[in-house]
C-alpha positions in Angstrom: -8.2 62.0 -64.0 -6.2 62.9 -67.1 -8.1 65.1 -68.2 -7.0 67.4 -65.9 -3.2 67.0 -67.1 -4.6 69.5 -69.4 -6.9 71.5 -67.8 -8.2 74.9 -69.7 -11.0 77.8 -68.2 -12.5 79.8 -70.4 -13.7 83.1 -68.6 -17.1 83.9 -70.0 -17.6 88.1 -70.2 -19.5 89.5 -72.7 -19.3 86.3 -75.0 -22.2 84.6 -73.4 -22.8 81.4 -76.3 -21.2 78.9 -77.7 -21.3 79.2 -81.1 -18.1 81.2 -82.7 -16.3 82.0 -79.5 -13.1 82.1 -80.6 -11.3 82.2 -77.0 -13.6 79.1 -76.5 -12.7 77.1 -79.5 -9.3 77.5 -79.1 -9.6 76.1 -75.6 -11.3 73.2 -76.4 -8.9 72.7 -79.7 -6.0 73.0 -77.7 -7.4 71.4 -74.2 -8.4 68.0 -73.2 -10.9 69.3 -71.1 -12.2 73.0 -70.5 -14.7 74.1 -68.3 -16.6 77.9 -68.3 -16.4 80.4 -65.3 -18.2 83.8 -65.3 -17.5 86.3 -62.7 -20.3 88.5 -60.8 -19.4 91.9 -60.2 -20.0 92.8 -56.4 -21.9 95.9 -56.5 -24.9 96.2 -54.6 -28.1 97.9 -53.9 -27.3 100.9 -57.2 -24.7 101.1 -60.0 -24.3 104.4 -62.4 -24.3 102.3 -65.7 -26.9 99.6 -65.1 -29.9 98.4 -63.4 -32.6 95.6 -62.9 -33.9 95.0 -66.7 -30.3 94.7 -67.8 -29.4 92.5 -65.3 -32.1 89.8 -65.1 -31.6 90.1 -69.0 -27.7 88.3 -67.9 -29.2 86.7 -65.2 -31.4 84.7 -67.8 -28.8 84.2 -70.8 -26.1 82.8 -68.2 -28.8 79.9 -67.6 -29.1 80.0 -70.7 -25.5 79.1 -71.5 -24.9 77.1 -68.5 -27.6 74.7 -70.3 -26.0 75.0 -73.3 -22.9 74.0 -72.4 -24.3 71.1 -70.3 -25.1 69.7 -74.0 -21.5 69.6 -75.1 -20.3 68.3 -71.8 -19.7 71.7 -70.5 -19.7 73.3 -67.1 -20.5 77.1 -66.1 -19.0 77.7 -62.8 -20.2 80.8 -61.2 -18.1 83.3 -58.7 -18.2 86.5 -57.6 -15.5 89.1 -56.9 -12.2 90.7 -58.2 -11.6 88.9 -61.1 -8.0 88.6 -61.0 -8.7 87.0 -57.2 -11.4 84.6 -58.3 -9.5 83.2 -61.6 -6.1 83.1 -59.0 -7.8 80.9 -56.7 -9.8 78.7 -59.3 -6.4 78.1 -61.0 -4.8 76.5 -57.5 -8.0 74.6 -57.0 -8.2 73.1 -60.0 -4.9 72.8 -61.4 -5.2 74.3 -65.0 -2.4 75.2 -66.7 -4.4 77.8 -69.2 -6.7 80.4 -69.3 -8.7 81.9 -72.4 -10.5 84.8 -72.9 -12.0 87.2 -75.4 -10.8 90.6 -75.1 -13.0 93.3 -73.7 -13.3 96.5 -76.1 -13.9 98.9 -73.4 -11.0 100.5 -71.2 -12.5 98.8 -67.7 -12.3 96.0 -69.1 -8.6 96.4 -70.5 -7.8 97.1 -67.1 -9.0 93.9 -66.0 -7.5 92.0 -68.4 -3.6 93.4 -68.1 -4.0 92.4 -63.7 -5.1 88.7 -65.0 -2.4 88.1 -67.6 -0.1 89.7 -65.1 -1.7 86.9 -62.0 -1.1 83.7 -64.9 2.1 84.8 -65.9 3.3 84.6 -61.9 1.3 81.4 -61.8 2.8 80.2 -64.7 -0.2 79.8 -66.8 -0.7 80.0 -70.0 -3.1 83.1 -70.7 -4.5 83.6 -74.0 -7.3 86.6 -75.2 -8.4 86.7 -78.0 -10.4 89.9 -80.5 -14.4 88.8 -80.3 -16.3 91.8 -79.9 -16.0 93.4 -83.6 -15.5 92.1 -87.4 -12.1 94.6 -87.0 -9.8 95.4 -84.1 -8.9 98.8 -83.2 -5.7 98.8 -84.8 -6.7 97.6 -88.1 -8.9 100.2 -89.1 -6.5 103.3 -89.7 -5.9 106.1 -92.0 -2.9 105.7 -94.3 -0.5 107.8 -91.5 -1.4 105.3 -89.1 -3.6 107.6 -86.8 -7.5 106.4 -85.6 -9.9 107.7 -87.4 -12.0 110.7 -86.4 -14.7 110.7 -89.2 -17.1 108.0 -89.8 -17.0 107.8 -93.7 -13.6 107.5 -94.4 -13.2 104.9 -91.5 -16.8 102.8 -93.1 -15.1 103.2 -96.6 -11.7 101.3 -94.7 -13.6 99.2 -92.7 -16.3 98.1 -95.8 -12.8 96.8 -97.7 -11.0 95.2 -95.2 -11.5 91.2 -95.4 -14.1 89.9 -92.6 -12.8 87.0 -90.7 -15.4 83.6 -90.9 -17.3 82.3 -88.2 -16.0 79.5 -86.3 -17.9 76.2 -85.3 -19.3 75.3 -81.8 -16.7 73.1 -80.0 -18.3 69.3 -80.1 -16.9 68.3 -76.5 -15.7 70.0 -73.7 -15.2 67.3 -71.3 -15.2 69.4 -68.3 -14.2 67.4 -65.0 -17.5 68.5 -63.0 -17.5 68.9 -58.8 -15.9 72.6 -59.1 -17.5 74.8 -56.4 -20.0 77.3 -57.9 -22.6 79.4 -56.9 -26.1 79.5 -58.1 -27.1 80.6 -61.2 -27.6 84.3 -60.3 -30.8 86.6 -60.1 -31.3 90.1 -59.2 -31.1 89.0 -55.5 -27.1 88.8 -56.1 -27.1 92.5 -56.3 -29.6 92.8 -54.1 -31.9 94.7 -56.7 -35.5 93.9 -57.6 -37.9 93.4 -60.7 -37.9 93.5 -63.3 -41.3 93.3 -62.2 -44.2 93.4 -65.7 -40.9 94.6 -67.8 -41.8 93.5 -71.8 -38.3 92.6 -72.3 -37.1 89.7 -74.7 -36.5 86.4 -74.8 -32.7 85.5 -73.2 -30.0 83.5 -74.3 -28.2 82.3 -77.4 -31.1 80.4 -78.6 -33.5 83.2 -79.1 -30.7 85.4 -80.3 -30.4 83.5 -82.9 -34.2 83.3 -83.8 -34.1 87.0 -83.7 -31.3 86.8 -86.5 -33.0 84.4 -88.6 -36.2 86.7 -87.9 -34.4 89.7 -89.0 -33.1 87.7 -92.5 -36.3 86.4 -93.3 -37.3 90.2 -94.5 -36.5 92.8 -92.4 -33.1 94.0 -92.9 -34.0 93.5 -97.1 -36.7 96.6 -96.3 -34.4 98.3 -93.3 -33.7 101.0 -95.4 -36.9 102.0 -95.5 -38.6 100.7 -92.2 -35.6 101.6 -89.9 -37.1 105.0 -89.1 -40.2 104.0 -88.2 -40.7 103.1 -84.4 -44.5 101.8 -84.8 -43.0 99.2 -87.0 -40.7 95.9 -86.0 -38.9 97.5 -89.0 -34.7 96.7 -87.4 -33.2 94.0 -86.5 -33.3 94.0 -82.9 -29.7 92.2 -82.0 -28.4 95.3 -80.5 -28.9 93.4 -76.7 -27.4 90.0 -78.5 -24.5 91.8 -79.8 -23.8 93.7 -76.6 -23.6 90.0 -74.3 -21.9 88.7 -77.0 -25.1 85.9 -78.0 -24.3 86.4 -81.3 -21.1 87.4 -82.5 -20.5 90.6 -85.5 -19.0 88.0 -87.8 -22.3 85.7 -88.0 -24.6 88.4 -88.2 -22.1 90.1 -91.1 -21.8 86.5 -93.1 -25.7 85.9 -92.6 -26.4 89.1 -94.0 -24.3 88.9 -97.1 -25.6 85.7 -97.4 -28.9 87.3 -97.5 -27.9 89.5 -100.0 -26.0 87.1 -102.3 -30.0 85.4 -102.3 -31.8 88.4 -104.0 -31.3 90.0 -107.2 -33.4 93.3 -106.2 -31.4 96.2 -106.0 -33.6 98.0 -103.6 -33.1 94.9 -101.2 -28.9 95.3 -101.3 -29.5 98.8 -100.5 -31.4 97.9 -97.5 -28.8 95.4 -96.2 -26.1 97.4 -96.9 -27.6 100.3 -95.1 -27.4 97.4 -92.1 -24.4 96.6 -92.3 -23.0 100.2 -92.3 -24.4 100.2 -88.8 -22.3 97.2 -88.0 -19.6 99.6 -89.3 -21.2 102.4 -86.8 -20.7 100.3 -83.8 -17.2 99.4 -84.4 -16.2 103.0 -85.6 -17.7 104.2 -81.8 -15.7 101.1 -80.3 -12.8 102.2 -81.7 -13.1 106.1 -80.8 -13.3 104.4 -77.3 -10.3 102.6 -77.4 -8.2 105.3 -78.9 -9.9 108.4 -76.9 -10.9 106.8 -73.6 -11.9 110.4 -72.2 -14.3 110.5 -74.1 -16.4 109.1 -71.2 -15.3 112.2 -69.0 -15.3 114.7 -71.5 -16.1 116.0 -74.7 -14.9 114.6 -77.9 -14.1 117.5 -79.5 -12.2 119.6 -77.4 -13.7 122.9 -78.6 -16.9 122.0 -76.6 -15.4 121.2 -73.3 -16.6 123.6 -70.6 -19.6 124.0 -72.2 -22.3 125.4 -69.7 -25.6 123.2 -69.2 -28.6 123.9 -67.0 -28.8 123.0 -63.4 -31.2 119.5 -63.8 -34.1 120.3 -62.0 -37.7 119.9 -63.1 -37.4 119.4 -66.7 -35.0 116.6 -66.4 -37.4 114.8 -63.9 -40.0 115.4 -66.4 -38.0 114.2 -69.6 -36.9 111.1 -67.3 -40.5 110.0 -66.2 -42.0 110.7 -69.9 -44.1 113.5 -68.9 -42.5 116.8 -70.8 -45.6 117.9 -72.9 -44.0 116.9 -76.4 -45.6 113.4 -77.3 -42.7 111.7 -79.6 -40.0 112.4 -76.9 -42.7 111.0 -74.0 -43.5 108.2 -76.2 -40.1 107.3 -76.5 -39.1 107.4 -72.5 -42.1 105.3 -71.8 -40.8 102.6 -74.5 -37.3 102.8 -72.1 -38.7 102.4 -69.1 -41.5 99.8 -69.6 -39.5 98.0 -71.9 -35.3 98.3 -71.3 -35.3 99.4 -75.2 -35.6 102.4 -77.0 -35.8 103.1 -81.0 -32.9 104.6 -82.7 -34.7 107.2 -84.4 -36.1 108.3 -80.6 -33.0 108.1 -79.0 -31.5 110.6 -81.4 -34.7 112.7 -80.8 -34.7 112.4 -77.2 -31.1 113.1 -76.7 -31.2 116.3 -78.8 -34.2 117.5 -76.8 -32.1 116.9 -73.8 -29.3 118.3 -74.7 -30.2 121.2 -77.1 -33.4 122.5 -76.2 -33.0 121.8 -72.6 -29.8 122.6 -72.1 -29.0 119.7 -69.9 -25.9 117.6 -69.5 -25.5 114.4 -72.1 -23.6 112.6 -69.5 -26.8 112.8 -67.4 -28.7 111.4 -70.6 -26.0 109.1 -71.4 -25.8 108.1 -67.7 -29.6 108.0 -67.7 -30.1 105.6 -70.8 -27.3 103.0 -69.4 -29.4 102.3 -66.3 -32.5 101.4 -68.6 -30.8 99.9 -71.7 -31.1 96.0 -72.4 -28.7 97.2 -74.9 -26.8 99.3 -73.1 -22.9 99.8 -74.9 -20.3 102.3 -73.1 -19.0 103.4 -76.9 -22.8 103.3 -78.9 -24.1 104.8 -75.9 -21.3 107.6 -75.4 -21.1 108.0 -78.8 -24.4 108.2 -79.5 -24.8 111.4 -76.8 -22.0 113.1 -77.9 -23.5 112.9 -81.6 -26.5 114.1 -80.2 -25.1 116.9 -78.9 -22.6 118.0 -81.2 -19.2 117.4 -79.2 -18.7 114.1 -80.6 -16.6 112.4 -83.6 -18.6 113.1 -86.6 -21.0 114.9 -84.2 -23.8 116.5 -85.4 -23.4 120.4 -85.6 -24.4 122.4 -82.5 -27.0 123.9 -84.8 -28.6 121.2 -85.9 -31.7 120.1 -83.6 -34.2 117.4 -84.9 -37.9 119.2 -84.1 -39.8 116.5 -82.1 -43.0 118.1 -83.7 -41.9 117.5 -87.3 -40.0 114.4 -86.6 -43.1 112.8 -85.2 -45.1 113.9 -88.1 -42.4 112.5 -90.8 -41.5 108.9 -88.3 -45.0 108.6 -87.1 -47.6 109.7 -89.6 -50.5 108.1 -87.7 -49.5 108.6 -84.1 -49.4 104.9 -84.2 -46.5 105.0 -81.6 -47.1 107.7 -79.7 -50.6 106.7 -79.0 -49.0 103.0 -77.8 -46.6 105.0 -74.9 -48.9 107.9 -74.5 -52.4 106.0 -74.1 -54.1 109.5 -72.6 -53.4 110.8 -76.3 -55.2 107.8 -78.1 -58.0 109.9 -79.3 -56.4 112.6 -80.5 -56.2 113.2 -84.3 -52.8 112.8 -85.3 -52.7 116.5 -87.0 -53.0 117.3 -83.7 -50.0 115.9 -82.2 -47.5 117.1 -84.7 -48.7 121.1 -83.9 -47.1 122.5 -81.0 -49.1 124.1 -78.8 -50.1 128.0 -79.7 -48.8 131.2 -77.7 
């Protein structure tokens, strides 16, 4: 077959579509045939940073992809194990002569990647990765001495000026040579997890990504300035889960926003999508505290708060965990997690302060916590989100600042409207009610 003189796999990670996938349209520019592998981690039974709603959430967007790929004469094998080990053997049984891949922003992943490049260059392969994950690597956002940034504003102010790289077409044909041994399309069996059992969790794949995107154009990010904070309204965007498996990629949700804003004239509605693309901007700044301060996942940020004590977990953890502390906004919110694998923004910041400042409880138990729930769930957002929350972070919060679940429920949610959706018992009470904390 001569197609297979030039052979290329492209190892799927967290780049799980078709459309501008940089390390897979390089491949099939440079290939005369390419076919897809993913990789199954080989945990099984429990796993510290994940669990069933995330999981059948990848389960369903890898058929998803394998389907899509069928359409451009694509082929998604599927193995399971090291990585290194798998992509070592697939190379011998197939005979390709490259490998691409987009690059992985966390430090596990880095790891990964330097053991593979290190197999194909003893293989002699060609191994190629390639920056995916954000508009901006790393290493291009920098203060003028070179040095990461340790403050959001000055590093959005960078990041807002630096030129954004277009998104690239789908390849039209992948020609892949078909017969490669795979495993099944995975479920939670592989893990040997169950459920998601009655979960409300969305749709899967890069199809309904993208209707999510064109949802989120066709009005809400023009009012997410002013509907962002409101969790009884479908007020944001909701990509967070298509960013994180890479179903979308940064640089078509950031050139279908400007073009959004290039088609109104209102001034209020550039104010809204810029307020959404600074959050873009939010995500790559906590990336890029990753990369350059990987103990940030062991330890506090700011090393003036390390060896901090926290409470013994007993009781009121269990509580806050199972949505059952007394305080209705930070019960509404924990319900939302758990019955849905998502949480609003404005309630993780409330929830994590509660945990962390009124409690007196660990954030790594939060952080730990809201990674085994979280559709979404991001290593940096999700790190630096808890350390924000609880004021050892980059551009943390201040240890004295606490956001009152009473009076953030009253200013968020006037009408109880979301509370009395995750707390049904309270669904009769008068809202003035359940913004007074109890009496002495």
């Amino acid at each position: 077959m001569t197609a297979r003189r030039n052979l290329a796999i492209h190892w799927f990670r967290r780049d799980l579509r078709i459309r501008d996938n940089p390390a897979l349209h390089q491949a099939a520019s440079s290939s005369e045939a390419v076919f897809g592998v993913y990789i199954l981690s080989d945990w099984q039974g429990s796993h510290l940073w994940t669990a069933p709603k995330r999981q059948d959430f990848l389960c369903k967007s890898l058929t998803c992809l394998a389907e899509a790929l069928e359409g451009i004469g694509g082929e998604l094998v599927i193995r399971s194990g090291c990585a290194e080990e798998v992509l070592a053997k697939l190379i011998a049984e197939t005979g390709a002569k490259s490998l691409y891949f987009n690059r992985d922003p966390d430090p596990f992943g880095r790891a990964m990647e330097a053991k593979v490049e290190a197999m194909a260059k003893s293989m002699g392969v060609e191994c190629r990765g390639f920056h995916d994950a954000t508009l901006h690597g790393p290493e291009e956002a920098l203060t003028g001495e070179g040095k990461p940034y340790r403050v959001f504003t000055p590093y959005s102010r960078n990041w807002l000026n630096l030129a954004k790289p277009e998104p690239l077409p789908k390849p039209r044909k992948l020609n892949s040579p078909g017969k490669i041994k795979s495993l099944a399309l995975p479920t939670n069996a592989h893990w040997k997890i169950s459920g998601p059992e009655g979960a409300d969790i969305l749709a899967a794949g890069e199809a309904a990504a993208l209707k999510r995107l064109k949802a989120a154009l066709g009005g809400r990010i023009q009012r997410y300035k002013l509907t962002r904070d409101v969790p009884a309204e479908s007020g944001t965007s909701r990509l967070s889960q298509d960013l994180r498996f890479g179903l979308l990629s940064p640089r078509t949700v950031y050139a279908e926003a400007m073009k959004a804003r290039a088609a109104t004239s209102s001034g209020k509605e550039h104010e809204s999508i810029d307020t959404f693309v600074k959050e873009l901007a939010w995500r790559e700044f906590y990336m890029a505290i990753l990369w350059h301060f990987p103990n940030v996942l062991e330890e506090e940020f700011n090393p003036d708060w390390r060896g901090l004590w926290w409470a013994e977990p007993g009781a009121d953890f269990e509580a806050w965990k199972e949505g059952r502390t007394g305080f209705p906004i930070i019960d509404a919110g924990i319900r939302e997690l758990l019955a849905t694998g998502f949480m609003h923004n404005r309630l993780r910041m409330i929830t994590a302060m509660f945990l962390t400042k009124d409690l007196h409880i660990d954030w790594r138990l939060g952080e730990q916590f809201f990674l085994q729930h979280l559709v979404d769930g991001e290593i940096a957002s999700n790190n630096g989100g808890w350390q924000w929350s609880a004021g050892t972070g980059a551009d943390a919060a201040p240890y004295f600042r606490i956001q009152n679940p009473w009076l953030q429920a009253k200013r968020h949610d006037p009408q109880g409207a979301y509370i009395k959706r995750w707390v049904p018992e309270l669904k009769e009470i008068p809202p003035a009610r359940l913004f007074a904390p109890p009496a002495d």
